[in-house]
N, C-alpha and C positions, 0 to 999 in steps of 0.2 A: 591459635589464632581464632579470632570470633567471629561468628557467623555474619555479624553485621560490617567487619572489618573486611571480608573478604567479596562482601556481597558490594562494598561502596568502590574495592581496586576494581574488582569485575566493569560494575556500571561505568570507574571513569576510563576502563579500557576500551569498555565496549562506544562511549562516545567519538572517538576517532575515526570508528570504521562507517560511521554514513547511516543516514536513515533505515535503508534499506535492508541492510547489514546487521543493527543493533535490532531491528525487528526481527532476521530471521533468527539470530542468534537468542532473542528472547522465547520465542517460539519453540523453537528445540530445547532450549534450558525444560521450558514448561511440560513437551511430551515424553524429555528423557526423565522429568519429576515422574511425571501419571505411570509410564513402565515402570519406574521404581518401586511405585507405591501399589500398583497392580501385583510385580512381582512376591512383594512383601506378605500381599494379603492370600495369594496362590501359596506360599511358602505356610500361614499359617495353619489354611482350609486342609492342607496335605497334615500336618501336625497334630491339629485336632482330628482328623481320619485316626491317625495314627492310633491315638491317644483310647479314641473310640475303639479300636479292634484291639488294642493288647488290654485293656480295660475288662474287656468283656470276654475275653481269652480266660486271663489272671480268674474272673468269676466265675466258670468252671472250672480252673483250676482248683482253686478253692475247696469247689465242691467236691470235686475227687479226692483231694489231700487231706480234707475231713473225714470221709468215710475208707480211704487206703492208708492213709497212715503213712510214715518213712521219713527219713531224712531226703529224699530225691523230690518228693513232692514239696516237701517245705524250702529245699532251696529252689529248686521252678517256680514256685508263688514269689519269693525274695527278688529273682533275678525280674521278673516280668514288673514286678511293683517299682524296683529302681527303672529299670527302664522307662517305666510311666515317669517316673520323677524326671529322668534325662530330659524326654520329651517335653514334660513339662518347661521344666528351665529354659530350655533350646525358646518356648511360644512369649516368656517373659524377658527374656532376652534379646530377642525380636522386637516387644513390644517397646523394652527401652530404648533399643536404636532408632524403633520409628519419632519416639517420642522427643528424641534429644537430635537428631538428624545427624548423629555420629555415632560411630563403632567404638563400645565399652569392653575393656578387655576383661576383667574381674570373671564377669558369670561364665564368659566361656572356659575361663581354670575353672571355675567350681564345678561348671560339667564335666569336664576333661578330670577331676578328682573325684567326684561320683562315677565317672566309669572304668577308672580305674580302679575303685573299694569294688566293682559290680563285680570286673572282674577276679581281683581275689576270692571273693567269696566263694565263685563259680569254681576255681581252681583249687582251692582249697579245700572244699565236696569230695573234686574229683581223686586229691590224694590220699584222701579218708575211705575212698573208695578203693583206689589201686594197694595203698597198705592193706588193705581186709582182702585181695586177692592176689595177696604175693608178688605184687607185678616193679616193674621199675620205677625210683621215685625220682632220678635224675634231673629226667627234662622237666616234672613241674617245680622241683627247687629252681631250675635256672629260670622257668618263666616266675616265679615269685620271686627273686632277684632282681630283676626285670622290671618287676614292675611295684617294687619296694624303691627302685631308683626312682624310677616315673614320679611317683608319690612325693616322693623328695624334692624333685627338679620344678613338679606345680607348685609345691608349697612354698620353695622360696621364691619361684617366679610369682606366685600372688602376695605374697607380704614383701616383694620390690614393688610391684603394681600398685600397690597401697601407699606404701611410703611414699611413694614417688613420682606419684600420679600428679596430677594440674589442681592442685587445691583439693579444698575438702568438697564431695561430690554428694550428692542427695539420688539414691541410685532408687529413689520411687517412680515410674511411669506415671504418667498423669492420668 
């Protein structure tokens, strides 16, 4: 349904109810917009904080991981960098909902696929680790199982999302 389809049933509903009525119900439409949009930009200001402290984390890390050396530091710089990417998408994903004044399902699978490759990766250190210490490799087979399904179940749920989406979509923010 299009915004302007739903904006013209609105108006001739809201004509029935009286002067008084269609005014206050304009009014409210207007300050539950402003909370919206206030909310929106409070969700972003948190984001880019965000974005800013693992950022700047990630750049010492860096800098110890250069002069320490190891497989532990190089996957801690991996995991902190996609994280930034998460966040990232999470702020442009935002931005296209502000921009279209509707919820796109696509980028939240791509997140939700980036955080789950985060997670493998991370778990997948850690068996490299428990093998080199003799220890039990069990539970992280079952969580790599786990989340090899995961993998699966976004990836066909984004290529239904695609196919079968409302036409062909222009997924640029303005």
């Amino acid at each position: 349904m299009s915004p302007q389809s739903r904006t013209r049933r609105s108006v001739s509903a809201d004509r029935g109810l009286g002067p008084t009525l269609t005014n206050l119900v304009a009014r409210t439409r207007g300050v539950l917009r402003g909370l919206e949009i206030t909310l929106d930009i409070l969700l972003a200001a948190v984001l880019v904080i965000a974005i800013a402290l693992i950022g700047a984390d990630t750049v010492g890390l860096v800098a110890d991981g250069v002069r320490a050396g190891g497989i532990d530091a190089a996957l801690l710089i991996l995991d902190r960098v996609l994280l930034v990417f998460i966040i990232a998408e999470l702020l442009y994903t935002l931005r296209l909902s502000l921009a279209r004044t509707q919820l796109i399902l696509e980028p939240f699978l791509i997140i939700g696929l980036v955080a789950v490759v985060r997670r493998v990766l991370v778990v997948t250190a850690q068996a490299e680790r428990i093998l080199s210490e003799g220890g039990n490799l069990e539970p992280i087979l079952w969580e790599l199982g786990v989340l090899a399904g995961l993998v699966i179940s976004l990836a066909v749920a984004l290529s239904l999302a695609r196919r079968h989406g409302d036409g062909p979509r222009d997924l640029q923010a303005d």
